[in-house]
DSSP file (Angstrom, degrees, kcal/mol; ACC not computed):
  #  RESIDUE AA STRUCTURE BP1 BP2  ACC     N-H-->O    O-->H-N    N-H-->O    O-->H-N    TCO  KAPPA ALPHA  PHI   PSI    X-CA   Y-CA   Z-CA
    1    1 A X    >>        0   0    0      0, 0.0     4,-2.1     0, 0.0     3,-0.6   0.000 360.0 360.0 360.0 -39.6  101.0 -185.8   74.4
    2    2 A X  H 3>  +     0   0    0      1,-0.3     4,-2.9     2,-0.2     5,-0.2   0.990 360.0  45.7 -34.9 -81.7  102.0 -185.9   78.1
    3    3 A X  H 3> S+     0   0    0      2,-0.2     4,-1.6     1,-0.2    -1,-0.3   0.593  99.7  61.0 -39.1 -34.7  104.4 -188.2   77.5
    4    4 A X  H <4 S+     0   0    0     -3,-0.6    -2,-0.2     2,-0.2    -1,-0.2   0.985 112.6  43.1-129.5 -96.2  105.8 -186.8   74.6
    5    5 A X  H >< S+     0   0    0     -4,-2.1     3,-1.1     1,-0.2    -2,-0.2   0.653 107.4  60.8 -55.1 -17.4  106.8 -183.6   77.0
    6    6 A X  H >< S+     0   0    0     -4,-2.9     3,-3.1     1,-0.2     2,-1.6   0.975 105.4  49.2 -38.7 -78.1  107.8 -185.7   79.7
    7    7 A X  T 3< S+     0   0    0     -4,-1.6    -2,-0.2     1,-0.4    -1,-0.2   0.297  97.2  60.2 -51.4   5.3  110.2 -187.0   77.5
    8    8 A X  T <  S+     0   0    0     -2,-1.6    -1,-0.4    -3,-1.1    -2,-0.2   0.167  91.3 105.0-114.0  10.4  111.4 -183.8   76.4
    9    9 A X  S <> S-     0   0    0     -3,-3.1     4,-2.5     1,-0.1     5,-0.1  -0.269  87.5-113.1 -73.4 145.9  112.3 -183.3   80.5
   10   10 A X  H >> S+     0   0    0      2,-0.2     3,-2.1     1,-0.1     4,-1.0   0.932 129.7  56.0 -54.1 -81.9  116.0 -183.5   81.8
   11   11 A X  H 3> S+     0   0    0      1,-0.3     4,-2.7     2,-0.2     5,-0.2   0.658 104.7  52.5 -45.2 -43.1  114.5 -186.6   83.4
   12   12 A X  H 3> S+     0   0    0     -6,-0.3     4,-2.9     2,-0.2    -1,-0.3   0.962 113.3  49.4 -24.6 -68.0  113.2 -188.0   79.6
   13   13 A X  H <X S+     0   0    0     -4,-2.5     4,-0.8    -3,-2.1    -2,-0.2   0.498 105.0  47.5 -68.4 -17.5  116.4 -187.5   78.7
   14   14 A X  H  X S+     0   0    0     -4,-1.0     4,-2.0     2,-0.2     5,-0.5   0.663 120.0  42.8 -96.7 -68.3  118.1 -189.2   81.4
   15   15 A X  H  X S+     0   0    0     -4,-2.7     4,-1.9     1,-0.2     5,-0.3   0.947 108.8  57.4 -39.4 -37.9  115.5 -192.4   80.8
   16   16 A X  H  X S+     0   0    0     -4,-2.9     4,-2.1    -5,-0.2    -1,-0.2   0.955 111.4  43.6 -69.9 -48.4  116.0 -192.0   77.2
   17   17 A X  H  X S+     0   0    0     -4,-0.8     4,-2.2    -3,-0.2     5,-0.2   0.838 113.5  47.7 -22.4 -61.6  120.2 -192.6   77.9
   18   18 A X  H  X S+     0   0    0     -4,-2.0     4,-3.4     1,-0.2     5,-0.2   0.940 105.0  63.0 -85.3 -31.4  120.1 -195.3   80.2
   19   19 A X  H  X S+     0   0    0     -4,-1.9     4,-5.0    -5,-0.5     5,-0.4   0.978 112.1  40.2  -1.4 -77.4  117.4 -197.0   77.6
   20   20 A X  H  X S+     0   0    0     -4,-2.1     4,-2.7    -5,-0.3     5,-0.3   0.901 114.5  49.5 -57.2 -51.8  120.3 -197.0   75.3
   21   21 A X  H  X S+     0   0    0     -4,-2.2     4,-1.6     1,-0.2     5,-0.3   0.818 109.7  50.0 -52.0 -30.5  122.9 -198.0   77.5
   22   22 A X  H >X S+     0   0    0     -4,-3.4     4,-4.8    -5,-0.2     3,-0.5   0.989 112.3  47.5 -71.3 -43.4  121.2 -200.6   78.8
   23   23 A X  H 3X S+     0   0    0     -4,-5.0     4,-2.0     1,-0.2    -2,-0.2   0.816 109.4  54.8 -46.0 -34.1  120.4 -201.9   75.4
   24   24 A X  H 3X S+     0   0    0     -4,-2.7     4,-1.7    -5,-0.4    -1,-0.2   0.817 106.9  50.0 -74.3 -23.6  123.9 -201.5   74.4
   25   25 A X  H <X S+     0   0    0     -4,-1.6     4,-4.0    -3,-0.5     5,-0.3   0.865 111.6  54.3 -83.9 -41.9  125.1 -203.6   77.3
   26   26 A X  H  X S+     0   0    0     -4,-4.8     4,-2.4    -5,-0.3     5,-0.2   0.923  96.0  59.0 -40.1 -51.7  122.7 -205.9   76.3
   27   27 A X  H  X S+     0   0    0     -4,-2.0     4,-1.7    -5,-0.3    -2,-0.2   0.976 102.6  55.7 -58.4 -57.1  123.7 -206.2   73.1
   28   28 A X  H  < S+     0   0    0     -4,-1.7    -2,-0.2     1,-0.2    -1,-0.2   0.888 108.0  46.2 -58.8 -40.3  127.1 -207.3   74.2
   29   29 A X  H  < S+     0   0    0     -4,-4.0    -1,-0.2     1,-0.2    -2,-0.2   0.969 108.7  53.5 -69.8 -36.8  126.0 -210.2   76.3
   30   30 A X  H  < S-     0   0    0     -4,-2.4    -2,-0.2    -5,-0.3    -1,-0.2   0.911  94.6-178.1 -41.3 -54.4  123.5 -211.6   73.7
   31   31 A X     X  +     0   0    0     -4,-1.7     4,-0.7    -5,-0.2     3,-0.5  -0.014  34.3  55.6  57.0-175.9  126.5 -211.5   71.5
   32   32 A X  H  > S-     0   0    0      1,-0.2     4,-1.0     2,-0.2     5,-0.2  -0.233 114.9 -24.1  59.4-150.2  126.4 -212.6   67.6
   33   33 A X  H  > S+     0   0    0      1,-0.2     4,-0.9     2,-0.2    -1,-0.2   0.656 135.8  48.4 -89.7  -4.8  124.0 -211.0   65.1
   34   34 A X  H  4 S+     0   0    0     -3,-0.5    -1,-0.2     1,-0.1     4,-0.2   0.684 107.4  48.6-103.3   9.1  121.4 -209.8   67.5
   35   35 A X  H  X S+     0   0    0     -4,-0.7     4,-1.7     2,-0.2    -2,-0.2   0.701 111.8  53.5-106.2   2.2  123.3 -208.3   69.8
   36   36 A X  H  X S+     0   0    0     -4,-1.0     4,-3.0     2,-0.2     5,-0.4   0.903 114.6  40.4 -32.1 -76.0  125.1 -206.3   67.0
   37   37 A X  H  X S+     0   0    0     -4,-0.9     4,-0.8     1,-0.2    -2,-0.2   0.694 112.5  56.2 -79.1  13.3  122.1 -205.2   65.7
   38   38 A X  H  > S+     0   0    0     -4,-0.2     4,-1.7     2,-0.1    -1,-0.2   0.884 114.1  44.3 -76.6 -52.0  120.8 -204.7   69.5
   39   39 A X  H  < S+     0   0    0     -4,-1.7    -2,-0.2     2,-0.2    -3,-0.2   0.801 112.0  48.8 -64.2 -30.9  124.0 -202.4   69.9
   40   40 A X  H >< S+     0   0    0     -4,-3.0     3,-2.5     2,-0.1     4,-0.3   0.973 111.4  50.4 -46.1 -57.8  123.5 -200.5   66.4
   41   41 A X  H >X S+     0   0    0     -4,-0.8     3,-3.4    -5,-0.4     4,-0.7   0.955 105.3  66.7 -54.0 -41.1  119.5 -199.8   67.4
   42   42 A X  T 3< S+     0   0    0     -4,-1.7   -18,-0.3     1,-0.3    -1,-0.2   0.434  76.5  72.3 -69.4   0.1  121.0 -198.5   70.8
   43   43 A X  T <4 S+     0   0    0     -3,-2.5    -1,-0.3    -4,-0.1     4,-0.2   0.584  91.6  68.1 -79.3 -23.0  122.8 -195.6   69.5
   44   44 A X  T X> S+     0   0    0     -3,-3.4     4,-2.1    -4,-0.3     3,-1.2   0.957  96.9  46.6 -41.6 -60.5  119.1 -194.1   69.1
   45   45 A X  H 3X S+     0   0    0     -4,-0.7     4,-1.6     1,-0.3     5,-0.1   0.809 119.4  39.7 -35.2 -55.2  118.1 -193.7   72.5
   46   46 A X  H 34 S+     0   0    0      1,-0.2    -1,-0.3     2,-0.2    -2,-0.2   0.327 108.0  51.8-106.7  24.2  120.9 -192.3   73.4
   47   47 A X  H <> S+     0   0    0     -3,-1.2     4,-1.2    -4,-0.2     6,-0.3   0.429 109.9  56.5-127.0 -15.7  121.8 -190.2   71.0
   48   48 A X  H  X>S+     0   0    0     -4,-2.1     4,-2.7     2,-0.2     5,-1.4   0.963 111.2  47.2 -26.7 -74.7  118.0 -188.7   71.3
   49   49 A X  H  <5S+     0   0    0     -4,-1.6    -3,-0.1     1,-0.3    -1,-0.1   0.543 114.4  46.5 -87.2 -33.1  118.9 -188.1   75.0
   50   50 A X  H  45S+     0   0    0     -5,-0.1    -1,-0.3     3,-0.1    -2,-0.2   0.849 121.8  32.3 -97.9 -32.5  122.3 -186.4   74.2
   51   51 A X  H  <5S-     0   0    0     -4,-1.2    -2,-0.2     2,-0.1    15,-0.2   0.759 105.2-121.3 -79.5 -25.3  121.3 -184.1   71.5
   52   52 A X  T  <5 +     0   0    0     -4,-2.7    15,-0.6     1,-0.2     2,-0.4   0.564  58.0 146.4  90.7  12.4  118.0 -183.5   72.7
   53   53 A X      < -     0   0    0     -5,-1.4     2,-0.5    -6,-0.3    -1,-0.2  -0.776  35.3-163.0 -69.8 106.0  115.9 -184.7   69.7
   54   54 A X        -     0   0    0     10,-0.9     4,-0.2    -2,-0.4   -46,-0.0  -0.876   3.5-173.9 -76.2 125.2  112.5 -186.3   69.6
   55   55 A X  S >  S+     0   0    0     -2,-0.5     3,-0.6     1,-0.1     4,-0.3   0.804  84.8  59.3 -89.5 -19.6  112.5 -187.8   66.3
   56   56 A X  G >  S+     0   0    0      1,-0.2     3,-2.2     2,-0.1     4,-0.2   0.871  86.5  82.5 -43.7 -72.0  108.7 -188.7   67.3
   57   57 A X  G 3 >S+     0   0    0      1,-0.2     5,-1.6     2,-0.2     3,-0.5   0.402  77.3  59.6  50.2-102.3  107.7 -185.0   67.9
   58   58 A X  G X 5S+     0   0    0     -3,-0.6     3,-1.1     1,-0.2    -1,-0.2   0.631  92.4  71.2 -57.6 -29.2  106.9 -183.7   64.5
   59   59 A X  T < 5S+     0   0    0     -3,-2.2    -1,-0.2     1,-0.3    -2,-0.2   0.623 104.3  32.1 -79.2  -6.9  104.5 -186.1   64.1
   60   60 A X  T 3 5S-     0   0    0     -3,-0.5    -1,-0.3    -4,-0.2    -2,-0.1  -0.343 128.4 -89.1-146.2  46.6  101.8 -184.6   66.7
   61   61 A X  T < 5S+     0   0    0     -3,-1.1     2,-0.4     1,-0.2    -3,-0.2   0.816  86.8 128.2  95.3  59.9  103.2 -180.8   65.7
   62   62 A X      < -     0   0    0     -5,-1.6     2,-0.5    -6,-0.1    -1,-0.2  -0.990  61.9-102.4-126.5 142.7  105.8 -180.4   68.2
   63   63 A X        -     0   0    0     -2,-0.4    -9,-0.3     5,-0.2     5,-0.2  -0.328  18.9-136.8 -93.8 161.7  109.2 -179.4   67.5
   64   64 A X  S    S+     0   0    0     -2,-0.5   -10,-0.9   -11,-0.1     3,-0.2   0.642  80.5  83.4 -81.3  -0.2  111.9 -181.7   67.5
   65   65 A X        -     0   0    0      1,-0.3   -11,-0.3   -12,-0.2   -12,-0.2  -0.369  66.1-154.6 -72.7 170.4  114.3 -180.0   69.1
   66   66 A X  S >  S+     0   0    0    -15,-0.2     3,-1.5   -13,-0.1    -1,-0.3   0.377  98.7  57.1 -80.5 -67.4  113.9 -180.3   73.1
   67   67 A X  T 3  S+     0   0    0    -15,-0.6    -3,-0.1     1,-0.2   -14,-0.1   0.784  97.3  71.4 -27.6 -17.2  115.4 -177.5   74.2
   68   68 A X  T 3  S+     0   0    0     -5,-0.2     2,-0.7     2,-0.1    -1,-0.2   0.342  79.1  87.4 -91.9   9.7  112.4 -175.6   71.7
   69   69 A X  S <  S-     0   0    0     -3,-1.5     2,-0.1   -61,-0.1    -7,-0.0  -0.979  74.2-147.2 -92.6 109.7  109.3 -176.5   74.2
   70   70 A X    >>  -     0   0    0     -2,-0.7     4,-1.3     1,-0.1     3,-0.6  -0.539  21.2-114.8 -65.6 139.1  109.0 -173.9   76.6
   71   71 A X  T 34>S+     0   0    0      1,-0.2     5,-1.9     2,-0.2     4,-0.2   0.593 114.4  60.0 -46.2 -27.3  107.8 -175.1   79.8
   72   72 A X  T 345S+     0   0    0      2,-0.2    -1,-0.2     3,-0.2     5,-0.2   0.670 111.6  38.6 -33.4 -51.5  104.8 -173.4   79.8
   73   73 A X  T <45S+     0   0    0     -3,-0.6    -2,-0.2     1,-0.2    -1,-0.1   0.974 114.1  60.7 -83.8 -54.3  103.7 -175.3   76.4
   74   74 A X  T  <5S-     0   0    0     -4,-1.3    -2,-0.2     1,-0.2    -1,-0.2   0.479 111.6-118.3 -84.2 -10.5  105.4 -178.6   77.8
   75   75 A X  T   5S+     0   0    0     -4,-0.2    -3,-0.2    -5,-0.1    -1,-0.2   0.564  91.6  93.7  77.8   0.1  103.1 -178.8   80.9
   76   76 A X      < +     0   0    0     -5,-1.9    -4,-0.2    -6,-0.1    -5,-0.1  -0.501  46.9 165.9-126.9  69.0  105.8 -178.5   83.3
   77   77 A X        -     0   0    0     -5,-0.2     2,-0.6     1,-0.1    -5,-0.1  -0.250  45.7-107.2 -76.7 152.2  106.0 -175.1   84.0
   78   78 A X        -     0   0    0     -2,-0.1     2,-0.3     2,-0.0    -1,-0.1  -0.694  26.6-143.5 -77.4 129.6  108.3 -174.4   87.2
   79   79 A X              0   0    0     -2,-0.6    -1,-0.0     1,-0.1    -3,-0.0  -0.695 360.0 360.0 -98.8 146.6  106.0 -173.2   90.5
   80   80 A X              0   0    0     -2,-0.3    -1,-0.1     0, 0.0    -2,-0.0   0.316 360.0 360.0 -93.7 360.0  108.1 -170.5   92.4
């Protein structure tokens, strides 16, 4: 569950991005039919990480939005 709200962090979200990019860059050097379907899968990642969706989430009763975990709930409440 930790994880899960890490990953709902700007920093999540930044990991979750370069994931994708890197995969996507991948995908282009591999070339052929897996690095196609390495650059299809790599629009997940990042498109997680830019909308702010865990599709993951739902499944252990969280909502799938990020932005809808209060810090509080997320375990990374801000200390003043």
């Amino acid at each position: 569950m930790k994880f899960l709200s890490f990953m709902n962090t700007r920093a999540g979200r930044g990991i979750r991005a370069l994931t994708g990019l890197a995969v996507l860059i991948a995908g282009a050097l591999v070339g052929g039919g897996v690095g196609l379907a390495l650059m299809v899968f790599s629009i997940l990642p990042f498109a997680t990480a830019v909308f702010g969706v865990c599709p993951f989430d739902p499944l252990f009763g969280q909502p799938m939005r990020a932005c809808a975990v209060s810090p509080a709930r997320s375990g990374h409440a801000r200390r003043s």
